[in-house]
N, C-alpha and C positions, 0 to 999 in steps of 0.2 A: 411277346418276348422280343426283346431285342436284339438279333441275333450277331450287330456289328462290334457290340463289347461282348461275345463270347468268343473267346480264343478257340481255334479246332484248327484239326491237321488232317492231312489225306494221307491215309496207308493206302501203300502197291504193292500186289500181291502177283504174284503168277497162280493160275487153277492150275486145280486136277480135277477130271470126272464130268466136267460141265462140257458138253459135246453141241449142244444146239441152245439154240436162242428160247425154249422152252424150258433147259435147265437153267441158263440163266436167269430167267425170269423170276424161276424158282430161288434161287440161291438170293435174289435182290433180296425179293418179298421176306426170306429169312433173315437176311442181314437186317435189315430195315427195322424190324420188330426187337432188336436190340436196346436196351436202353442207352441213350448216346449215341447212336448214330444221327447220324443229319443227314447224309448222301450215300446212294451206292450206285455206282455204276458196274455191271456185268459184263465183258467183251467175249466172247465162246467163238466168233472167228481168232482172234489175239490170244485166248487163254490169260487175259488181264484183270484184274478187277481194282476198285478203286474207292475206298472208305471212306468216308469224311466223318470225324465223328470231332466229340468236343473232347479238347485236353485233358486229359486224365479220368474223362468220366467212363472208360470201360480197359479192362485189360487185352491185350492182345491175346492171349490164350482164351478169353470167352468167342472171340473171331474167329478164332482158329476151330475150335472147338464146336460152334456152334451150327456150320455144314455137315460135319463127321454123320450124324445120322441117315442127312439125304444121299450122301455118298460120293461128298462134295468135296475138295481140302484147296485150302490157302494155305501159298509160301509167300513167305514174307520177302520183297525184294529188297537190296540195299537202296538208304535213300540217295 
């Protein structure tokens, strides 16, 4: 696949609930498993995180959504 004609954007989120480098870890591996994601980076010193996914192929509410179980949540920052 040719990833340079796929358009994608990075969403920046501030955490909640991600305390160490172990929940992030955890929270990556879940995001990842997203359809449409391409990247995710976890910062749990920062409380950041950082999406790359392809344009339009997921809704932000599956993102959001999709930590609530581990006990995880993303804010969406402005861009």
């Amino acid at each position: 696949m040719d990833h340079t004609s796929t358009p994608t954007e990075t969403l920046r989120f501030t955490t909640t609930g991600i305390t160490c480098a172990g929940c992030a870890n955890s929270a990556t591996t879940i995001l990842k498993r997203l359809p449409g994601v391409v990247a995710v980076r976890v910062d749990a010193a920062t409380s950041t995180a950082e999406v790359e996914i392809v344009q339009g192929a997921i809704a932000l509410d599956d993102l959001l959504t999709a930590l609530k179980p581990a006990g995880y949540g993303l804010i969406p920052k402005a861009s």
